[in-house]
N, CA, C and O of each residue as an XYZ file, in Angstrom:
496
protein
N     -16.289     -0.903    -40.022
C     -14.918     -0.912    -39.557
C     -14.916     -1.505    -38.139
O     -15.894     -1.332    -37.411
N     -13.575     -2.374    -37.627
C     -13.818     -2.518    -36.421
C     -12.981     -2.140    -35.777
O     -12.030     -1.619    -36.362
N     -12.959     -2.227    -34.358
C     -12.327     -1.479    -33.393
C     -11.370     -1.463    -33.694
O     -10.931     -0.379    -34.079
N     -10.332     -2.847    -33.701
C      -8.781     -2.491    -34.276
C      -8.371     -1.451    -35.229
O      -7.421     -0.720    -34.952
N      -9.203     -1.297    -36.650
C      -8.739     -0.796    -37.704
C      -9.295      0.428    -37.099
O      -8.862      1.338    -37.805
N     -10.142      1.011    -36.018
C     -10.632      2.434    -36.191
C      -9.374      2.919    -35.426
O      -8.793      3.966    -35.711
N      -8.945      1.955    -34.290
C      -8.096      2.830    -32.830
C      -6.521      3.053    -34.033
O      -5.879      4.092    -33.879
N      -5.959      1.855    -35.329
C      -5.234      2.160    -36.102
C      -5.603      3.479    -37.549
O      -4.773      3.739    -38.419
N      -6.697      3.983    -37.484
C      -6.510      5.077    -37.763
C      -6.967      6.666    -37.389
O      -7.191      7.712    -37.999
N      -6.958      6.089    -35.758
C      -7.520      7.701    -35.013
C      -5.842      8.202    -35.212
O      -4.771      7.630    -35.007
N      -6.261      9.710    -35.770
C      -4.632     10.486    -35.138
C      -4.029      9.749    -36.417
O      -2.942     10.314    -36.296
N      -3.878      9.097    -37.337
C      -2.709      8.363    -38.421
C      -1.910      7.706    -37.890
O      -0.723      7.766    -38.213
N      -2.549      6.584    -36.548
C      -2.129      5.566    -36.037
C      -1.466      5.577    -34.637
O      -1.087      4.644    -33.929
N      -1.440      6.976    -34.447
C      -0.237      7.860    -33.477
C      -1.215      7.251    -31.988
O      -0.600      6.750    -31.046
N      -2.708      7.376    -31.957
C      -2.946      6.581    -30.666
C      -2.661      5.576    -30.730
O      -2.377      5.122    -29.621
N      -2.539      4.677    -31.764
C      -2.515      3.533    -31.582
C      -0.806      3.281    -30.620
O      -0.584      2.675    -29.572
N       0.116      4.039    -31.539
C       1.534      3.766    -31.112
C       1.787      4.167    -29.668
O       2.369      3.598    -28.745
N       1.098      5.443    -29.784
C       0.782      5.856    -28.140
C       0.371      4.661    -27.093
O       0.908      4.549    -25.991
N      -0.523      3.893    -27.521
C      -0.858      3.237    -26.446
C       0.121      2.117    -26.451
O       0.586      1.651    -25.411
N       0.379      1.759    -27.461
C       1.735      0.875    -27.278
C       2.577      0.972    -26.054
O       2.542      0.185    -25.108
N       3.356      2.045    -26.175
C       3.916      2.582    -25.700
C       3.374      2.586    -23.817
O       3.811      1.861    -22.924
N       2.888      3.082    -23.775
C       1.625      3.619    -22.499
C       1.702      2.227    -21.799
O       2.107      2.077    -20.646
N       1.193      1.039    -22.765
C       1.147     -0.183    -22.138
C       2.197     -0.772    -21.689
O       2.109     -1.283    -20.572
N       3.437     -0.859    -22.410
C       4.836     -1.142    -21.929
C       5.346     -0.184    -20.627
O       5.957     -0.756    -19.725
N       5.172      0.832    -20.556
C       5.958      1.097    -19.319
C       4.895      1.081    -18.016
O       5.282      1.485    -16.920
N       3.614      0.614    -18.206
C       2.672      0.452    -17.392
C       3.002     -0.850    -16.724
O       3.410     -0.982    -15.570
N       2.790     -1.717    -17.531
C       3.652     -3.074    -17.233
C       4.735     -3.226    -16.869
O       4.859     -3.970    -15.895
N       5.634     -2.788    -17.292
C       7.036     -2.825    -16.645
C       7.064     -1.986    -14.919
O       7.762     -2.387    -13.988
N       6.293     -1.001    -14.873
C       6.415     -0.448    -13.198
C       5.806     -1.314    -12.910
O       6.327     -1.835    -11.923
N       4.650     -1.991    -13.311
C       3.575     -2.732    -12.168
C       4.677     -3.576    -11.729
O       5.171     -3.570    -10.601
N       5.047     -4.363    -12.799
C       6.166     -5.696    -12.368
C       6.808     -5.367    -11.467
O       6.582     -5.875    -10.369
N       8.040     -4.204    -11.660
C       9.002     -3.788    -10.899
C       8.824     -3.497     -9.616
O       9.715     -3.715     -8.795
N       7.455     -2.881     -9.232
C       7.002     -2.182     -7.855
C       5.835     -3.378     -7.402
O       5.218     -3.221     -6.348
N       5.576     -4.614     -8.301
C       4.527     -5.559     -7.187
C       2.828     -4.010     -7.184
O       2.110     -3.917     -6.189
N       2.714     -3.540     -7.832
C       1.560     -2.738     -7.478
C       0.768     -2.466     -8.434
O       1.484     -2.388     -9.433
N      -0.297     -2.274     -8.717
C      -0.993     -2.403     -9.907
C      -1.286     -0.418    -10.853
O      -1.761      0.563    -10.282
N      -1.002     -0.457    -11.709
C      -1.541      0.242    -12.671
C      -2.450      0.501    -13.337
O      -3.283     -0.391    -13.175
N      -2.900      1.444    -14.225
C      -4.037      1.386    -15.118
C      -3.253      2.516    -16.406
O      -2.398      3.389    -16.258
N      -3.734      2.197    -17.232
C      -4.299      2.563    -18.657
C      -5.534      2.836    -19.372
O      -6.236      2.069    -20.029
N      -5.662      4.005    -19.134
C      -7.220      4.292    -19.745
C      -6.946      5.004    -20.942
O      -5.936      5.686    -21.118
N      -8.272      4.758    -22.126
C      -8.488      5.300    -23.610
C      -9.782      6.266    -23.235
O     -10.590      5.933    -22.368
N      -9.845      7.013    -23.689
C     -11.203      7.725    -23.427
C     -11.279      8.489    -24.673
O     -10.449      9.351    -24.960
N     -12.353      8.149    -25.471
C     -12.837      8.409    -26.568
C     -14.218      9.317    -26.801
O     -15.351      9.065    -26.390
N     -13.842     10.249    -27.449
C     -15.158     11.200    -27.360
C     -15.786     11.413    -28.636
O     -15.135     12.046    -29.467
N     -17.175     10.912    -29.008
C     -17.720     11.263    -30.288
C     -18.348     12.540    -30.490
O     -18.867     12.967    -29.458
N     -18.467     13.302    -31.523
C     -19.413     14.749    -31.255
C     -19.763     15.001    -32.873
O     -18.963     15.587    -33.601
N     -21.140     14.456    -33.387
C     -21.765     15.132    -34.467
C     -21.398     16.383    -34.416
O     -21.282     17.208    -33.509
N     -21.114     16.381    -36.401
C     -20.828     17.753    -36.685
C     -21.259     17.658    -38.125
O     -20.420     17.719    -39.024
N     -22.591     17.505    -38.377
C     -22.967     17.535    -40.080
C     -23.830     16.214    -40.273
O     -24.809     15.703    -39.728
N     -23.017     15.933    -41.272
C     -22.780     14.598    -41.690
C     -21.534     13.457    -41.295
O     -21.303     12.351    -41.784
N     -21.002     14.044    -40.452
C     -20.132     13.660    -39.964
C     -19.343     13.514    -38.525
O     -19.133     14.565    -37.919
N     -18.915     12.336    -37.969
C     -19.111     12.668    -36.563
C     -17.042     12.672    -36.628
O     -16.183     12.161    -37.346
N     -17.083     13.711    -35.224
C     -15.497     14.244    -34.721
C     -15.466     13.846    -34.026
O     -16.223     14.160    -33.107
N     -14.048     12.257    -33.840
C     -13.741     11.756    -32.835
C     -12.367     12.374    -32.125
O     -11.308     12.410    -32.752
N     -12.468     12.779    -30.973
C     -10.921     13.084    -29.979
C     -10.515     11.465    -29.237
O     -11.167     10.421    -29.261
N      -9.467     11.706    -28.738
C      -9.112     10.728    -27.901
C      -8.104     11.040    -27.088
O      -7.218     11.801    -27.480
N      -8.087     10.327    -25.444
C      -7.227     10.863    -24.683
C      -6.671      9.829    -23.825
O      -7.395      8.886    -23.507
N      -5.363      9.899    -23.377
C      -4.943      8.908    -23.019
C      -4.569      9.211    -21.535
O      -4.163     10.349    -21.298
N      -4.693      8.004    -20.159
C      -4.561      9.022    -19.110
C      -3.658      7.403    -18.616
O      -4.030      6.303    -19.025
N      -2.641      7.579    -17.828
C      -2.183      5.772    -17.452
C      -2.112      6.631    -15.831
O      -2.242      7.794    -15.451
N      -1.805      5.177    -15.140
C      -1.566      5.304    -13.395
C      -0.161      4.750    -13.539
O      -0.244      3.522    -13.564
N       1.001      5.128    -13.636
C       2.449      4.653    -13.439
C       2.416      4.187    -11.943
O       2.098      5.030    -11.104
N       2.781      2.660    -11.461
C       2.348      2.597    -10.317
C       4.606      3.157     -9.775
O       5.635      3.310    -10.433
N       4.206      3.244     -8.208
C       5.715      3.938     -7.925
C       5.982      2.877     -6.641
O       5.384      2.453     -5.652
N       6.828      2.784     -7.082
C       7.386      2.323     -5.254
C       7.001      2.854     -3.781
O       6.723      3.973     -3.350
N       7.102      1.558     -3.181
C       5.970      2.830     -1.822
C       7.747      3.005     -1.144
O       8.863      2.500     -1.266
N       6.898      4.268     -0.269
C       8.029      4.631      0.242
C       8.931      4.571      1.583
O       8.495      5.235      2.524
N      10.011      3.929      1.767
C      10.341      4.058      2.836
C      10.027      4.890      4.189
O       9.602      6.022      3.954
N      10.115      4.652      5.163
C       9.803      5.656      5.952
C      10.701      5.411      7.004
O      11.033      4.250      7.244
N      11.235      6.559      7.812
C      12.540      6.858      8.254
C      11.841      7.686      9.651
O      11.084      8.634      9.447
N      12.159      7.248     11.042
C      11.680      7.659     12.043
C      12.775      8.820     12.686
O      13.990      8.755     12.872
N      12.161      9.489     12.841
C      12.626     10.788     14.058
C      12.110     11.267     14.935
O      10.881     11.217     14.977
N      12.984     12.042     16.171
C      12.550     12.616     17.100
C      12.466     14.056     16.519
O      13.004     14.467     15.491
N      11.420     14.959     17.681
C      11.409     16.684     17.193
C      11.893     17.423     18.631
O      11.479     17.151     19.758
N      12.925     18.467     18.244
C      12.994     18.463     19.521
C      12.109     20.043     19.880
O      11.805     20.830     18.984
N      11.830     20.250     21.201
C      11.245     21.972     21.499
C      11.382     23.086     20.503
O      10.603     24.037     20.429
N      12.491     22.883     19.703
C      12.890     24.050     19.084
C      11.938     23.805     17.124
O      11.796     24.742     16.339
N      11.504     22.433     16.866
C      11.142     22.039     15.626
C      11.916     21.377     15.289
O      11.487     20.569     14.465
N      13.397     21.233     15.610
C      14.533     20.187     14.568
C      14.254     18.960     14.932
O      13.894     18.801     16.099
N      14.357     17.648     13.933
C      14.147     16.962     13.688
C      15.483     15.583     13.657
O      16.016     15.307     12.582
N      15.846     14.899     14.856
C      16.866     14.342     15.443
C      16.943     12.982     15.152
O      15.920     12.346     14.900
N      17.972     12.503     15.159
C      17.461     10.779     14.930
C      17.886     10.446     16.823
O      17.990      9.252     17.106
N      18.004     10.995     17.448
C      18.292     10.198     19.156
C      17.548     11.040     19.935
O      17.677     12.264     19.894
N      16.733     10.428     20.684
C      15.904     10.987     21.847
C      16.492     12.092     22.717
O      17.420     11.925     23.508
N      15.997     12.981     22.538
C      16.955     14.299     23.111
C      16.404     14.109     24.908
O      16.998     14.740     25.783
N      15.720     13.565     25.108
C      15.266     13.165     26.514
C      15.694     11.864     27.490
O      15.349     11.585     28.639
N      16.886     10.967     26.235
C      17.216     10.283     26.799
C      18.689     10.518     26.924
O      19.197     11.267     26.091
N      19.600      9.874     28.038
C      20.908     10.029     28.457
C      21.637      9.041     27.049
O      21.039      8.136     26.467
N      22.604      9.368     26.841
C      23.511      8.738     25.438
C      23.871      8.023     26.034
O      24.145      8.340     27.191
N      24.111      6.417     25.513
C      24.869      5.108     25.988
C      26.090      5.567     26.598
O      26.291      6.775     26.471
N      27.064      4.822     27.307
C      28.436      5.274     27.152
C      28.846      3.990     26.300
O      28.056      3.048     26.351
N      30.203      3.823     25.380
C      30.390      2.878     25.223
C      31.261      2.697     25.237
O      32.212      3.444     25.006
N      31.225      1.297     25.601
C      32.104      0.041     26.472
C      32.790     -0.429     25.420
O      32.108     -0.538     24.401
N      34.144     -0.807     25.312
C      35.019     -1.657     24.068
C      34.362     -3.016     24.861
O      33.666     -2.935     25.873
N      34.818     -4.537     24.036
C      34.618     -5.238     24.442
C      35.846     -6.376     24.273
O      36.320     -6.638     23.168
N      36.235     -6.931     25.348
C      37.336     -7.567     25.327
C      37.492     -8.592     24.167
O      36.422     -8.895     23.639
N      38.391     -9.073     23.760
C      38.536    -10.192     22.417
C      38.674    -11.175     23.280
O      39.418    -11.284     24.255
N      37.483    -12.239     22.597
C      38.165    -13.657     23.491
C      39.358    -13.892     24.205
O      40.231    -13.057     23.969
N      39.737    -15.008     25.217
C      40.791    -15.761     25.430
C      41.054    -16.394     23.920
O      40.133    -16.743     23.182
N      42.705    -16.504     23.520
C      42.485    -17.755     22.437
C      42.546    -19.040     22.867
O      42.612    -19.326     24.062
N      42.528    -19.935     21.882
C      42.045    -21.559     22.712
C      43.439    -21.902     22.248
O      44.139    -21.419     21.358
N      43.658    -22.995     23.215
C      45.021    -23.706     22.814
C      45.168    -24.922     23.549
O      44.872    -25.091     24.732
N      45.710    -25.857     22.656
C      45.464    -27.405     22.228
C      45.675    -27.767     24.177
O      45.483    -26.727     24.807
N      45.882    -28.518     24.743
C      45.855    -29.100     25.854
C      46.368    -30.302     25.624
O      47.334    -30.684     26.286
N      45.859    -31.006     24.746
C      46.619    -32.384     24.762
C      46.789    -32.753     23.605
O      46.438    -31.816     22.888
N      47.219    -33.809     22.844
C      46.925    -34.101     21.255
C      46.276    -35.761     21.965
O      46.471    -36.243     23.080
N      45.460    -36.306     20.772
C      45.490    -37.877     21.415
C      46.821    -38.560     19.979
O      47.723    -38.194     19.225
N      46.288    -39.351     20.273
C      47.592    -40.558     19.296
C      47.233    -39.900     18.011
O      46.414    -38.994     18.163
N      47.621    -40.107     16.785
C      47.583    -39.682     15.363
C      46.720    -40.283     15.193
O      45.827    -39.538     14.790
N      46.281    -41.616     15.275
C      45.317    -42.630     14.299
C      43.484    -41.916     14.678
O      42.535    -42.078     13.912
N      43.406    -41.035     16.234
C      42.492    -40.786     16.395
C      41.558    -39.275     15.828
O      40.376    -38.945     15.734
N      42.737    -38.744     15.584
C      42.105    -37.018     14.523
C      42.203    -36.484     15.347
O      42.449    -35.308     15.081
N      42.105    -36.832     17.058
C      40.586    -35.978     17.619
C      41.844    -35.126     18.602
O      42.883    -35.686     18.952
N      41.444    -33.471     18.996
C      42.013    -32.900     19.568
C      41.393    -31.992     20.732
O      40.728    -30.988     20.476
N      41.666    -32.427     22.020
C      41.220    -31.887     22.945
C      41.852    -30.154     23.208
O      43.014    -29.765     23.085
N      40.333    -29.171     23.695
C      40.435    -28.378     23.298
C      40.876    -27.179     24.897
O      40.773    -28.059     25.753
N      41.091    -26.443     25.363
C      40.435    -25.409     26.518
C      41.140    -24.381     26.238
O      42.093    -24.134     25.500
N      40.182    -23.559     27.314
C      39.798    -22.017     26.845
C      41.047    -21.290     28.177
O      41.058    -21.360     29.406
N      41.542    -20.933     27.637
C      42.886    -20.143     28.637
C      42.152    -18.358     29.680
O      42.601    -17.519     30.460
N      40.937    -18.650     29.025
C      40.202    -17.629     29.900
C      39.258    -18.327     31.076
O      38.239    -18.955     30.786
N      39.819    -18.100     32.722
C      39.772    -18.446     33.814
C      37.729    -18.306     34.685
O      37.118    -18.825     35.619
N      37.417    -17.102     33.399
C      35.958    -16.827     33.875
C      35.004    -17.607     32.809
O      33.860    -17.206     32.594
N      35.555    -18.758     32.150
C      34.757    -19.536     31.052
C      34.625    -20.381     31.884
O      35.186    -20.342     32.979
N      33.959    -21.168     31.549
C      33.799    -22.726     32.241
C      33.504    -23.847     31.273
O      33.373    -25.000     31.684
């Protein structure tokens, strides 16, 4: 017998479908996560007569997404802060909206072209 036809009748094919199985979603995380997997068969023979008793066991590595990692401060007490409890808090400043721009001159029609300036006195 050879390997194919033995691994199709350990169990009444059930490893076989098993590993089917095993192999598809092994493949599909590796893809998804860029990281590699495994699939292992581990097969155990053990005389018993005239006859030898095979087990079999199936073990896979599902690979996982690595994981983000998210920084914090701790403060004296153990809690765990996202802003430096040792530093002073920004204040914050609104920030003015541009000057708007407005035309200054037009030239003749035939030229497109339209000269432009900035009605705010601290631009240059």
């Amino acid at each position: 017998m050879d390997f194919t036809d033995f691994l199709e009748t350990l169990d009444d094919g059930d490893v076989s479908r098993r590993l089917a199985d095993e192999l598809g979603q092994v493949v599909r995380a590796a893809r998804r996560t860029g990281r590699p997997g495994e699939l292992n068969l581990k097969l155990t023979f053990r005389p018993d007569g005239r006859t030898v008793v095979t087990t079999s066991a199936i073990t896979t590595k599902i690979p996982t997404p690595k994981a983000n990692a998210t920084t914090f401060y701790d403060s004296e007490e153990g809690d765990l802060l996202r802003s430096d409890p040792k530093q002073q808090p920004l204040r914050h400043v609104p920030l003015r909206p541009p000057a708007p721009l407005r035309v200054a001159a037009e030239r003749p029609a035939d030229s497109g072209d339209l000269i432009v300036s900035n009605t705010n006195p601290e631009v240059k």
